[in-house]
C-alpha positions in Angstrom: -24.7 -2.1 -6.4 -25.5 -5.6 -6.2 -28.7 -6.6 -7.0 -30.6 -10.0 -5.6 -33.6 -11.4 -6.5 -35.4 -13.5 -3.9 -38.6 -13.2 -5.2 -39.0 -17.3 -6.3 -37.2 -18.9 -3.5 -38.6 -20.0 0.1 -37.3 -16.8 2.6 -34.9 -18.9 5.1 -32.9 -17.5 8.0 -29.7 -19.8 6.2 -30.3 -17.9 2.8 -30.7 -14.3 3.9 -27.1 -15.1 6.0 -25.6 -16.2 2.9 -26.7 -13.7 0.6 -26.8 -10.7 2.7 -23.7 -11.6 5.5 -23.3 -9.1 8.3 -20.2 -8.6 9.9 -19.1 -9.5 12.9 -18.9 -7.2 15.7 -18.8 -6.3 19.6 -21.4 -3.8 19.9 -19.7 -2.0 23.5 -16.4 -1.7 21.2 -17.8 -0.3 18.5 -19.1 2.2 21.3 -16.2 2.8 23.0 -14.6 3.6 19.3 -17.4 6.3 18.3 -17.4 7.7 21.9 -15.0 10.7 21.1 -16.4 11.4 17.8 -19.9 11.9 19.5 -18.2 14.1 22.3 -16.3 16.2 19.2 -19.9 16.3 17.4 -21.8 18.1 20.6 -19.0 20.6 21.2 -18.0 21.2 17.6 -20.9 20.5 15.2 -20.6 19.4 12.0 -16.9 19.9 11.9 -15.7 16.6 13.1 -18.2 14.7 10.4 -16.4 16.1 7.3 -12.3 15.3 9.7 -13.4 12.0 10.3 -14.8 11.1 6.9 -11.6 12.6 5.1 -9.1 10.7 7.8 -11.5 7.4 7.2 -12.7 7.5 4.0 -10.7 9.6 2.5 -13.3 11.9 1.0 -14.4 15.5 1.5 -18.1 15.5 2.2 -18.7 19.1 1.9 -21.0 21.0 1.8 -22.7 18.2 4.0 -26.3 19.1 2.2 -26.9 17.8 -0.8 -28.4 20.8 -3.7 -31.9 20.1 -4.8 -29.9 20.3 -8.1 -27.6 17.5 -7.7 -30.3 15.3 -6.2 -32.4 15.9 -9.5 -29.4 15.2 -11.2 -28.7 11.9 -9.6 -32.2 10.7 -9.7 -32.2 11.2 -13.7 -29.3 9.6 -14.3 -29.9 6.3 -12.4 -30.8 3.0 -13.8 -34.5 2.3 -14.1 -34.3 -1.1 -12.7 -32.1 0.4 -9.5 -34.7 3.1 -9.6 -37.7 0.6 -8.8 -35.7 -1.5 -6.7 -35.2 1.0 -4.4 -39.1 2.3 -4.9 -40.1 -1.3 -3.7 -37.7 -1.1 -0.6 -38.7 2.3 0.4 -42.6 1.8 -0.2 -42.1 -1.5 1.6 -40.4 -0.1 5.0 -42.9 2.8 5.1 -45.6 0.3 5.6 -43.2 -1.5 7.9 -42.6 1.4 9.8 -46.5 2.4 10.0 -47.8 -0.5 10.8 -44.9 -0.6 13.8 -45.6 2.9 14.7 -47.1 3.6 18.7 -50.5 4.8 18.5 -50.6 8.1 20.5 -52.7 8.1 24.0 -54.7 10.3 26.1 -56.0 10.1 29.4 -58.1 12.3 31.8 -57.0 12.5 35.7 -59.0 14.8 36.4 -61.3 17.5 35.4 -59.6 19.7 32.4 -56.1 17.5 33.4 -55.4 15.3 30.6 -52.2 13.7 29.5 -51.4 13.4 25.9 -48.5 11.2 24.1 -48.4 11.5 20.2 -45.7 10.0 18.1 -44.1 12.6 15.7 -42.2 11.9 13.1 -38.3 13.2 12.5 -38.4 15.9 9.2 -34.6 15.7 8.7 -31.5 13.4 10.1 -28.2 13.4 9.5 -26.2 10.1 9.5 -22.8 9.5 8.9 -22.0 5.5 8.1 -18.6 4.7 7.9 -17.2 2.5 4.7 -14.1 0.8 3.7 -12.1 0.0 6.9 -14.7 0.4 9.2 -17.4 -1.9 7.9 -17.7 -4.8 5.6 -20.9 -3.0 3.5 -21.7 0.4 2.4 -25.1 1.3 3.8 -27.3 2.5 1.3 -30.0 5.4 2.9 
């Protein structure tokens, strides 16, 4: 992991482009490419996730869940400074995230008929990103 330290220069659009380059590419290709594997994923499941990563990446990502046991492991076994690094960057896109988040609504049409929108957040995702060939960075989640 590479680590870079911002913190005592002036944020411009020129330096986060150099430091942190994206790559270049045509969104409705990109769809058209990850079109079947969606299509295999709603008939199949999991099943195509753990094909296409080995076929990719060449790696076997089961059992898809991650043990309480090996996270515990992981976390104890990481660097400190990575450790906070990554505090900092969660802490700071929760309170990105919060203060972006819709406030819910409610509004009465009519006697006892009221409408209600609330804004619920997701307990578990699963996302597969693909490396090597596929994309210029590993995403880090």
């Amino acid at each position: 992991m590479r680590v870079i330290d911002l913190s005592r220069q002036a944020i411009t659009r020129d330096l986060v482009n150099l430091e942190l380059p994206r790559a270049n590419i045509d969104v409705g290709s990109a769809m058209e490419s990850i079109r079947p594997l969606v299509q295999d994923i709603k008939l199949f499941g999991a099943r195509p996730i753990v094909e296409f990563a080995m076929k990719f990446d060449g790696i076997d990502i089961e059992p898809i869940n991650v043990s309480e046991s090996e996270l515990q492991n992981a976390l104890m076994g990481l660097d400190p400074e990575i450790k906070a690094a990554l505090e900092t960057a969660i802490d700071r896109v929760r309170r990105v995230s919060e203060a972006n988040l819709p406030k819910g609504t409610s509004i009465e049409l009519a006697l006892e008929a009221e409408v209600s929108q609330r804004w619920v957040p997701i307990e578990s995702v699963g996302l597969y990103v693909p490396g090597e060939k596929l994309s210029t960075h590993r995403a880090s989640l």
